[in-house]
KOLZA-912017 format. One line per field, with one value per residue (C-alpha): z, x, y; chain; residue in one letter; residue number from 1. Coordinates in Angstrom, 2 decimals. Each point is the difference from the previous one (the first is absolute). Example, Ala and Ser with C-alpha at 12.3 -4.5 7.8 and 13.67 -1.06 7.14 Angstrom:
2
zz (7.80 | -0.66)
xx (12.30 | 1.37)
yy (-4.50 | 3.44)
chaine (A | A)
residu (A | S)
num (1 | 2)
//
This chain:
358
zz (34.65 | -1.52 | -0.81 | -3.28 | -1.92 | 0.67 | -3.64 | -1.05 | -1.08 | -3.64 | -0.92 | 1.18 | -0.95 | -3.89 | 0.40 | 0.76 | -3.09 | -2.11 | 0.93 | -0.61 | -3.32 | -0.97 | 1.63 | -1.58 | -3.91 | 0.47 | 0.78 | -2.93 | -2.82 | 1.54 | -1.30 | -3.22 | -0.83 | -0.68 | -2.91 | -1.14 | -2.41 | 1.07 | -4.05 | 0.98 | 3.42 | 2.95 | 3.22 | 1.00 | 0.33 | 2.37 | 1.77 | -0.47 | 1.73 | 3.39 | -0.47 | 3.30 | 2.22 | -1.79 | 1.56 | 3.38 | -0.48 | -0.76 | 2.34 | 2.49 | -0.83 | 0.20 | 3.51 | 0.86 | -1.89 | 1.82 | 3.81 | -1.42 | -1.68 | -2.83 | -2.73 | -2.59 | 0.80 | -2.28 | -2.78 | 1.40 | 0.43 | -3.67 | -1.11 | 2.48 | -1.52 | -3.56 | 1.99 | 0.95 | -3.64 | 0.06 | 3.03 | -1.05 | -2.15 | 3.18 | 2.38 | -0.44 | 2.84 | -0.88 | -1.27 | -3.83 | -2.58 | -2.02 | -3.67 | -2.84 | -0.17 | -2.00 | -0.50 | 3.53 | -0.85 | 3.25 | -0.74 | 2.25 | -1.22 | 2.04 | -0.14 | 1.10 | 0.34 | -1.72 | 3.03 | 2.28 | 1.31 | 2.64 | 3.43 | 0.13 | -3.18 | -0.64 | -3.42 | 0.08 | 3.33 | -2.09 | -2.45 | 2.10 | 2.31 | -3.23 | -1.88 | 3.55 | 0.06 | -3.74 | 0.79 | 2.72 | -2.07 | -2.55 | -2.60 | -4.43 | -0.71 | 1.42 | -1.33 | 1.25 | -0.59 | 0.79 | -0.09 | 0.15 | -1.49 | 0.12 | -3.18 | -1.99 | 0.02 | 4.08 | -0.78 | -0.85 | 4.04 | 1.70 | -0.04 | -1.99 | 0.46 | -2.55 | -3.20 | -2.16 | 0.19 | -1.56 | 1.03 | -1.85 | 2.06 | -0.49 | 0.22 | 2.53 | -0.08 | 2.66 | -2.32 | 1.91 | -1.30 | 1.45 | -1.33 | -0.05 | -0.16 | 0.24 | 0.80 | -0.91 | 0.90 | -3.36 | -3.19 | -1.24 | -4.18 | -0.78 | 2.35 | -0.98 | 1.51 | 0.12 | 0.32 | 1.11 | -1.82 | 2.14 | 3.32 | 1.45 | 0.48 | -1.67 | -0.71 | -1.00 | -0.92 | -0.35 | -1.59 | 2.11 | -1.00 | 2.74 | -0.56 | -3.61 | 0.07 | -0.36 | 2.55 | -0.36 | 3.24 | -0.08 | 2.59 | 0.48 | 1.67 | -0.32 | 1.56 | -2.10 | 0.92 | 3.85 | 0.68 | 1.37 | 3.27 | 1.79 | -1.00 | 1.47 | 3.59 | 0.14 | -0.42 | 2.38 | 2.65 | -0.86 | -0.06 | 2.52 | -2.15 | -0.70 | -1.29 | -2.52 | -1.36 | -0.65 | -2.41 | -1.73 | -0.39 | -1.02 | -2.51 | -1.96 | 0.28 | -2.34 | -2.76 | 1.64 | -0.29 | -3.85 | -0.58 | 1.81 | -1.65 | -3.12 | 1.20 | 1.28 | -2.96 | -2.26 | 2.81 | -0.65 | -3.67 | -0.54 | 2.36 | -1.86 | -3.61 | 1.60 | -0.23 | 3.10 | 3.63 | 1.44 | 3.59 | 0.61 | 3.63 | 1.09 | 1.68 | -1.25 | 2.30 | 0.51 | 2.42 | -1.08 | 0.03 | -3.76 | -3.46 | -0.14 | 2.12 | -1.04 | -3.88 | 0.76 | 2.24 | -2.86 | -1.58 | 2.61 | 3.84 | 2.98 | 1.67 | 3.73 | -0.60 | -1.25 | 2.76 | 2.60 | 3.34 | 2.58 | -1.44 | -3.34 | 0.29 | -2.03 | 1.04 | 3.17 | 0.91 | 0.09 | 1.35 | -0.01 | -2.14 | -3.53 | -2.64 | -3.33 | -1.28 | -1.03 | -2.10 | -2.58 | -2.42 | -2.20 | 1.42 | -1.39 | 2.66 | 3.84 | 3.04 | 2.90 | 1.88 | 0.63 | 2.51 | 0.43 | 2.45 | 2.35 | -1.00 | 0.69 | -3.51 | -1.78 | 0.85 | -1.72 | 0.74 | -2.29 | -1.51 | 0.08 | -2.11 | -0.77 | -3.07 | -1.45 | -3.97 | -1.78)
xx (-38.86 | 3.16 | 0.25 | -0.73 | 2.38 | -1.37 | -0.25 | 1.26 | -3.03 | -0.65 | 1.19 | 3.83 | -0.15 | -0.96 | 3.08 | 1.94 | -0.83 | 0.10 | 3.28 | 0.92 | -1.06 | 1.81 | 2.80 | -0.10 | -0.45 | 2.58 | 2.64 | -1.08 | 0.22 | 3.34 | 0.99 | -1.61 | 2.06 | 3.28 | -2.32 | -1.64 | 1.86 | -0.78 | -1.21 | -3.32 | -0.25 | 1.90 | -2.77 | 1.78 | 3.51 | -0.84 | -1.01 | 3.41 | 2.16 | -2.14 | 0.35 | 2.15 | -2.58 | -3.19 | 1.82 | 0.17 | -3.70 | -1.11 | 2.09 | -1.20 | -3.71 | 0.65 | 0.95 | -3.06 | -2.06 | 1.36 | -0.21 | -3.48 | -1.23 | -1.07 | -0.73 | 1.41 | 3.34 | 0.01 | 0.16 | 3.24 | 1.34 | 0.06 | 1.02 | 3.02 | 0.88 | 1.52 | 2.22 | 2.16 | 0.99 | 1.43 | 1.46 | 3.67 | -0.21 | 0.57 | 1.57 | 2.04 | 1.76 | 2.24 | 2.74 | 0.93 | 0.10 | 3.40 | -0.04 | 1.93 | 3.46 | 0.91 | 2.08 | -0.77 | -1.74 | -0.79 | -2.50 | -0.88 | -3.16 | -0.64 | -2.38 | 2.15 | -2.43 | 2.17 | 2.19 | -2.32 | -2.80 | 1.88 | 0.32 | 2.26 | -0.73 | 3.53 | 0.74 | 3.63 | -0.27 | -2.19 | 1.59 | 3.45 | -2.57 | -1.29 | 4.15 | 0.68 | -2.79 | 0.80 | 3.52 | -1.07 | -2.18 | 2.14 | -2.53 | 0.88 | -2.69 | -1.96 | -2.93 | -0.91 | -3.39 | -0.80 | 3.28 | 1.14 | 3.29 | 0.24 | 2.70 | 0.55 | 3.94 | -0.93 | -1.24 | 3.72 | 0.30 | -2.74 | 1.02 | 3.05 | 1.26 | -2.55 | 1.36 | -2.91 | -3.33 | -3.50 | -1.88 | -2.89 | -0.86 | -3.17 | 1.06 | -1.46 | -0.82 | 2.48 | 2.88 | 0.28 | -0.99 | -1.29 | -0.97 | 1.47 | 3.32 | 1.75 | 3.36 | 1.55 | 3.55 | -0.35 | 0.22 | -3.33 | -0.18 | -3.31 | -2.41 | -3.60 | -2.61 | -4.11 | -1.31 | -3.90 | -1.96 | -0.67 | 2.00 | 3.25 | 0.24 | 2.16 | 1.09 | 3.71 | 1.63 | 3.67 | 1.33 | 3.12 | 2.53 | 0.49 | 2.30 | -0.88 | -3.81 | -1.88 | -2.75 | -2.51 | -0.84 | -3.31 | 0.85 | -3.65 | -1.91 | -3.42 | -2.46 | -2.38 | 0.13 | 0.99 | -2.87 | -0.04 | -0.37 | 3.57 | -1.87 | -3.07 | 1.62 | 2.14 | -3.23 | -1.65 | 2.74 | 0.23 | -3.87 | -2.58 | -2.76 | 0.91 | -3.39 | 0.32 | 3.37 | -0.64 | -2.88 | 1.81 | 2.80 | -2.06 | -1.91 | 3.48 | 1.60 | -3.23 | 2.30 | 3.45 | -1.08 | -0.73 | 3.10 | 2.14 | -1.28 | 0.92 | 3.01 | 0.45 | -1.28 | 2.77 | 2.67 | -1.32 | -0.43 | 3.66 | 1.97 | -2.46 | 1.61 | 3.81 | 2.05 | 1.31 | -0.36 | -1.98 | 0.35 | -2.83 | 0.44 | -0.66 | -2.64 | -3.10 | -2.45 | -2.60 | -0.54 | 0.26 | -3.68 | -0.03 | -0.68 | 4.02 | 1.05 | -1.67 | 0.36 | 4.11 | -0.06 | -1.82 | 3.02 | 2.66 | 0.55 | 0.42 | 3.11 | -1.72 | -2.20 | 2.63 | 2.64 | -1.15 | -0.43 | -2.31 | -2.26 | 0.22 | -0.53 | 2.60 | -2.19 | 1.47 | -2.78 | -2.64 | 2.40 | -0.87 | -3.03 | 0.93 | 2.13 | 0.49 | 3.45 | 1.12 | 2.79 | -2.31 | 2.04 | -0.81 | 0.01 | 3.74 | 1.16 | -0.37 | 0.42 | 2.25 | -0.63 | -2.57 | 0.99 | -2.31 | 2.74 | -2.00 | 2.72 | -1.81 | 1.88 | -3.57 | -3.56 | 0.36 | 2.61 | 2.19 | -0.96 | 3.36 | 0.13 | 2.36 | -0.42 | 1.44 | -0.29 | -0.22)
yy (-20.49 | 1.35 | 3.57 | 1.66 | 2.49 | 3.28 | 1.56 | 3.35 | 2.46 | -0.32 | 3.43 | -1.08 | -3.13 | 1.28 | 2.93 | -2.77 | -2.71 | 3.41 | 0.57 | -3.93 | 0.52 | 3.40 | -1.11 | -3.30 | 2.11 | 2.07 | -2.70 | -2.14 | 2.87 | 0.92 | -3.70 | 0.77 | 3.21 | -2.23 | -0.98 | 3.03 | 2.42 | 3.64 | 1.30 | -2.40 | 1.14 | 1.26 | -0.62 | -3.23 | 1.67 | 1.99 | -2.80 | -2.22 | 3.41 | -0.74 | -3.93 | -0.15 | 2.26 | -2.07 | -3.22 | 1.25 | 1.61 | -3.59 | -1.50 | 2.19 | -0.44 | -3.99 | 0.13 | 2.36 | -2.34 | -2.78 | 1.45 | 0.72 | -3.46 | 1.62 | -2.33 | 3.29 | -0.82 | -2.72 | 2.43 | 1.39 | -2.91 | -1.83 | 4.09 | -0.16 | -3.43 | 1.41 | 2.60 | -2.56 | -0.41 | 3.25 | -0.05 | -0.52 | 3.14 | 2.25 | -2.22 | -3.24 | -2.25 | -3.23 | -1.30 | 1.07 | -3.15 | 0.30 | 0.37 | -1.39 | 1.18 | 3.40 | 2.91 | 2.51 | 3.29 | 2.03 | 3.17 | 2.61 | 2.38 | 2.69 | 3.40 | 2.50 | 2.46 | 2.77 | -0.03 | 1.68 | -2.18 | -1.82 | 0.42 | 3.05 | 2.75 | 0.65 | -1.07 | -0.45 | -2.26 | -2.63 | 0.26 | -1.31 | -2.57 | -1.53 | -0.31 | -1.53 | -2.11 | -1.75 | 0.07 | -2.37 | -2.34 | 0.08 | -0.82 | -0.23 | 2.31 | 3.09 | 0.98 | 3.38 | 1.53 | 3.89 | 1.01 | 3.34 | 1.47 | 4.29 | -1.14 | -3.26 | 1.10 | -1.03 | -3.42 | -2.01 | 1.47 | -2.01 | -3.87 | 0.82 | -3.68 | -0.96 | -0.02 | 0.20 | 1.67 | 0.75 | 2.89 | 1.93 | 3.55 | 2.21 | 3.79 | 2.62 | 3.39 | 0.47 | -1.38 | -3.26 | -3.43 | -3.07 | -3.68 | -3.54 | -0.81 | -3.85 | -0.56 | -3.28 | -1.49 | -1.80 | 1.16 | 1.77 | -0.89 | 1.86 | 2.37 | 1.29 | 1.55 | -0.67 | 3.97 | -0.13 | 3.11 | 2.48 | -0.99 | 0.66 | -3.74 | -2.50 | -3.42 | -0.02 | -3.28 | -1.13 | -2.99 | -1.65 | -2.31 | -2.68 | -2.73 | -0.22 | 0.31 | 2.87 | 0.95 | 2.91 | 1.88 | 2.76 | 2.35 | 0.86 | 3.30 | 0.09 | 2.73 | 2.66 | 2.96 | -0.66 | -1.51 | -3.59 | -1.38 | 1.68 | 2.99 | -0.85 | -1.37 | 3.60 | 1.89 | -1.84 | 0.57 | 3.46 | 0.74 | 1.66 | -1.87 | -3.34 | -1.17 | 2.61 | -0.30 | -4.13 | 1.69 | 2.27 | -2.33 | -3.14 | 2.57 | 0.96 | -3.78 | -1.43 | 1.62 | -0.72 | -4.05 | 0.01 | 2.39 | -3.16 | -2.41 | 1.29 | 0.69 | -3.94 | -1.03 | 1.55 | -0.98 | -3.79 | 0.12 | 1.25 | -2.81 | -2.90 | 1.63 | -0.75 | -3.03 | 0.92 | -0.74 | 2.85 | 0.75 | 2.54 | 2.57 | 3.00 | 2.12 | -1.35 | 2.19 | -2.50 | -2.96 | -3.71 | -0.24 | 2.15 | -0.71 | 1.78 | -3.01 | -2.87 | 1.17 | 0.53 | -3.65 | -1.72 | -1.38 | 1.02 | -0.72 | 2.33 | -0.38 | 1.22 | -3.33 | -1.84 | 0.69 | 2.32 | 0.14 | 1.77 | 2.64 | 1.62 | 3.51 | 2.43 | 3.53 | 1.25 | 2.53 | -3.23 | -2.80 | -3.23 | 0.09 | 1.67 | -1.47 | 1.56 | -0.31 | -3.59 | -1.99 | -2.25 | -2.52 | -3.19 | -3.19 | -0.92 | 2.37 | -1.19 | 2.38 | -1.14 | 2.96 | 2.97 | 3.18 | 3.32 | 1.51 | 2.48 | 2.75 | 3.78 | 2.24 | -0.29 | -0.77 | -3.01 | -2.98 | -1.58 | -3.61 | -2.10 | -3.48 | -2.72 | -1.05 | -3.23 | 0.27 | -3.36)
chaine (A | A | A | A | A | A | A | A | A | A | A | A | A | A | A | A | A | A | A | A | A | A | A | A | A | A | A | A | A | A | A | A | A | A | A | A | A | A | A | A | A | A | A | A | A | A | A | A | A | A | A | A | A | A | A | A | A | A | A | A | A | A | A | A | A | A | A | A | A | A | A | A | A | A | A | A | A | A | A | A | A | A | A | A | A | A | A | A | A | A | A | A | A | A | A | A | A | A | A | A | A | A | A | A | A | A | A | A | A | A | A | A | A | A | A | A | A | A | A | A | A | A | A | A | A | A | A | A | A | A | A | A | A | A | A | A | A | A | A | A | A | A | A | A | A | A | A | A | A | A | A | A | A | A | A | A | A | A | A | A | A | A | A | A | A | A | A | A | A | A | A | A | A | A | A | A | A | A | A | A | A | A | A | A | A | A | A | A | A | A | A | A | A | A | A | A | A | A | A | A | A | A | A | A | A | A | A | A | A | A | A | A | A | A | A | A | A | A | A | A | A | A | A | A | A | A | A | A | A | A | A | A | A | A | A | A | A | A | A | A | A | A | A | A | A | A | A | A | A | A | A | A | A | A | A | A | A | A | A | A | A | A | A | A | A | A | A | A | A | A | A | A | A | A | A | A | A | A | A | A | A | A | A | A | A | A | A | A | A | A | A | A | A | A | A | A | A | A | A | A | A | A | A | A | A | A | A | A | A | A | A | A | A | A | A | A | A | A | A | A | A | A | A | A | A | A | A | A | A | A | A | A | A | A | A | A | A | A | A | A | A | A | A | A | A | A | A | A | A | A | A | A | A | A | A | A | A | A)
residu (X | X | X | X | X | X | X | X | X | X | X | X | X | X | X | X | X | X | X | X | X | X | X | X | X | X | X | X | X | X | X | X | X | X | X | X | X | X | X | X | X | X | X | X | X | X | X | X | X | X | X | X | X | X | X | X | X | X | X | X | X | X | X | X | X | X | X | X | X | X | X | X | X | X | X | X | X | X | X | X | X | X | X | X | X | X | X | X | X | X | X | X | X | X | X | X | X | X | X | X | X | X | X | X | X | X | X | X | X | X | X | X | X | X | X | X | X | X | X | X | X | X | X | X | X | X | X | X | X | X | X | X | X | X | X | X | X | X | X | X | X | X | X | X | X | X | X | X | X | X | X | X | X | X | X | X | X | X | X | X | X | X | X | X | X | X | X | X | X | X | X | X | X | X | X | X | X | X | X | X | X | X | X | X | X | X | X | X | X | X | X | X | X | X | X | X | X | X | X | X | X | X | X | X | X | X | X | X | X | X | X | X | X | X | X | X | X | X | X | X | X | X | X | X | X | X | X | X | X | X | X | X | X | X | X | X | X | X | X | X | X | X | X | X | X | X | X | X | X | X | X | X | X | X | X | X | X | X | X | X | X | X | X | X | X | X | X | X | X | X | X | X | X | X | X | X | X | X | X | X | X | X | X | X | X | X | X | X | X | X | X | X | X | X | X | X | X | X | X | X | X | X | X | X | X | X | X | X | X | X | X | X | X | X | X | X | X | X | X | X | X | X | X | X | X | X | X | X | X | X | X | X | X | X | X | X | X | X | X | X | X | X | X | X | X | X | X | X | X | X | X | X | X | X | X | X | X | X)
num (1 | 2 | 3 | 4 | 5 | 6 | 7 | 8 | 9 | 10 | 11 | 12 | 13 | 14 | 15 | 16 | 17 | 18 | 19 | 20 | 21 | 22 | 23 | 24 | 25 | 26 | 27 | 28 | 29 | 30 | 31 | 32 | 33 | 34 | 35 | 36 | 37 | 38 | 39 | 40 | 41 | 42 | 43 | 44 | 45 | 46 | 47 | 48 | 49 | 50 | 51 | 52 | 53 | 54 | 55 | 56 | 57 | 58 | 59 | 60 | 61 | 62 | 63 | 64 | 65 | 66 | 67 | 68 | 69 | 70 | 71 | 72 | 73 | 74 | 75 | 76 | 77 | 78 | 79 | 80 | 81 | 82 | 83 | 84 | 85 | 86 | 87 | 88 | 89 | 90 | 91 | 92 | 93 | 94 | 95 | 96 | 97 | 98 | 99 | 100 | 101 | 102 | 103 | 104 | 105 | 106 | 107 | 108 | 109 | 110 | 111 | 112 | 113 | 114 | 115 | 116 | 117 | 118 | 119 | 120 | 121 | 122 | 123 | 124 | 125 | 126 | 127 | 128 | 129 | 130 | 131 | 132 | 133 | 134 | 135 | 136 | 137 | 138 | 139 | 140 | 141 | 142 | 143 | 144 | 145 | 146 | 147 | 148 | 149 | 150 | 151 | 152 | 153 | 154 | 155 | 156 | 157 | 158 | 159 | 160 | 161 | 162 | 163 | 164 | 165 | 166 | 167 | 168 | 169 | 170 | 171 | 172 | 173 | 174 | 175 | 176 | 177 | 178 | 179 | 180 | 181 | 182 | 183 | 184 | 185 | 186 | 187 | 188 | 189 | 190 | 191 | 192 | 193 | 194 | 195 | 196 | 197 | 198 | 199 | 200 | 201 | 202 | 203 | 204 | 205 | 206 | 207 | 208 | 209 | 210 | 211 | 212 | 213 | 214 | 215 | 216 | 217 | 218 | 219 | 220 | 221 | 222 | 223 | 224 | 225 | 226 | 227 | 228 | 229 | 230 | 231 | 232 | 233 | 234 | 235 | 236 | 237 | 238 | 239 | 240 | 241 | 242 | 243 | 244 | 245 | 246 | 247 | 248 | 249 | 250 | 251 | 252 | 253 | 254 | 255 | 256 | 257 | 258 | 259 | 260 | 261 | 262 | 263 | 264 | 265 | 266 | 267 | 268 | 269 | 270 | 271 | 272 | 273 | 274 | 275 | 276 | 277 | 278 | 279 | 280 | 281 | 282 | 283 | 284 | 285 | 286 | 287 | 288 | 289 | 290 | 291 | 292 | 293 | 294 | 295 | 296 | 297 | 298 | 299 | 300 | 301 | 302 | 303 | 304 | 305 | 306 | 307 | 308 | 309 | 310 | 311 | 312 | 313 | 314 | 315 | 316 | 317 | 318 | 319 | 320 | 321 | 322 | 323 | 324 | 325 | 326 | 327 | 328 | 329 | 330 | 331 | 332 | 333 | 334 | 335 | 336 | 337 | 338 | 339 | 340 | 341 | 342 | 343 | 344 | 345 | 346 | 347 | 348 | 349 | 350 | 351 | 352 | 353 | 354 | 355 | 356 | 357 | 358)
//
């Protein structure tokens, strides 16, 4: 007589399908929140920030349930399947498929973190790291976003071998100023600027003339009131209480996700009312599993999942897992090449394209 399973005692075996289920919940409304715009509800955005963890939760819990025969691990299973979907939004291996010919436009965006967030404090030693590091890509146009200038008289100093430039700089009480600024190698023939009510954050954009054509770049920085997910991860490092801080965080970012999505809203409805090209980058503080991403991605593609390689991330203090600064564009344009260069003169890396404009 062959031997029998022994069972696990009811009590474990009910934590465990339990924790199938909420497990299994909490990955499926973090697919949802690329759907759901934050004025209805926020509850399933909180949910797409931990959609990397909630896979290897699930993942986890399938192999328990596995080594355990459960018959609850089918659940986890067909809620595992969708993930692969996403997959290529954080990491991406393969060769790149070449697009139709065009005019080459290579654009670096990069968070500068006001010159002081990198690996060394010193201001004036990122701020020579980071003209040494586009020197070396060499790129048409920098879009910088939390820049920092003690004087705009300064600004003609930093990449002076760009010609033209587009800045718009919020004021401190200190006398200093800080706020986007794109430098282009081609001519700039009109600049504006998207302010967002009540925030220190911007959308500038700059209107280039490239071999005859015009093309539109937003040179994009979006994050109310500091509060976003960076700001969550630094307080978490930096806390005796973590379970606490992810409360008090989570409690102010309910109002920090309607305030974006306003703020990607107007961003959106502006490039659909120009005949131009629009290349939309910058700093967009949240993950690709948003309502900011998928509502930027609906008409545009991502040059990381068009042309990248190896994993996604552009956040240095939470390498490889969080990505939240991109190059977006129409399908026209084609990528041929995607670099996040691990450089350490912010706590965020630069996101390097090539471009080829039809």
């Amino acid at each position: 007589m062959g031997s029998r399973r022994k069972r696990s005692p009811w009590p474990l075996a009910l934590l465990f399908r339990l924790a199938v289920i909420a497990a299994a919940v909490s990955l499926f409304m973090s697919y949802i929140s690329l759907y759901i715009n934050p004025s209805s509800t926020s509850i399933p955005l909180y949910f797409g920030l931990y959609f990397i963890p909630l896979v290897f939760i699930n993942l986890f819990i399938l192999l328990l349930g596995i080594i355990r025969r459960s018959g609850a691990v089918w659940i986890t299973f067909i809620v595992l399947l969708p993930s692969i979907l996403f997959a290529d939004m954080f990491v991406r291996w393969g060769e790149v498929n070449i697009g139709p010919d065009g005019t080459a436009l290579k654009v670096c965006t990069y968070n500068v973190g006001t010159f002081t967030q990198g690996h060394k404090k010193d201001r004036n030693f990122n701020i020579s790291g980071i003209e040494k590091f586009i020197a070396s890509q060499d790129p048409h146009v920098v879009c910088f976003q939390e820049f920092y200038i003690k004087d705009t008289n300064e600004i003609k100093g930093i990449l002076s071998n760009y010609p033209y430039r587009y800045y718009h700089l919020f004021g401190t009480r200190s006398n200093t100023k800080f706020g986007n600024i794109t430098y282009s190698k081609y001519p700039i023939v009109n600049g504006g600027k998207l302010v967002f009510k009540g925030s220190t954050n911007l959308c500038i954009y700059t209107d280039i003339m490239l071999g005859g054509k015009t093309v539109r770049i937003y040179n994009t920085h979006l994050e109310s009131h500091s509060i976003s997910f960076t700001t969550l991860v630094k307080r978490m490092r930096e806390s005796s209480s973590v379970t606490e801080e992810i409360y008090e965080v989570h409690d102010r970012m309910a109002g920090t996700f309607r305030k974006r999505a306003l703020q990607v809203d107007s961003i959106v409805s502006h490039a659909n009312g120009s005949n131009y090209l629009s290349i939309i980058c910058g700093d967009l503080n949240d993950t690709p599993m948003s309502y900011t991403y998928n509502k930027l991605t609906n008409d545009k593609d991502d040059s990381f999942r068009q042309s990248g390689k190896g994993f996604s991330a552009t956040y240095s203090l939470f390498w490889p897992l969080l990505r939240i600064d991109y190059i977006l564009y129409p399908s026209p344009i084609w990528s041929l090449s995607h670099n996040t260069p691990r450089i350490r003169y912010s706590d965020h890396f630069p996101v390097v394209s090539e471009l080829t404009i039809p």
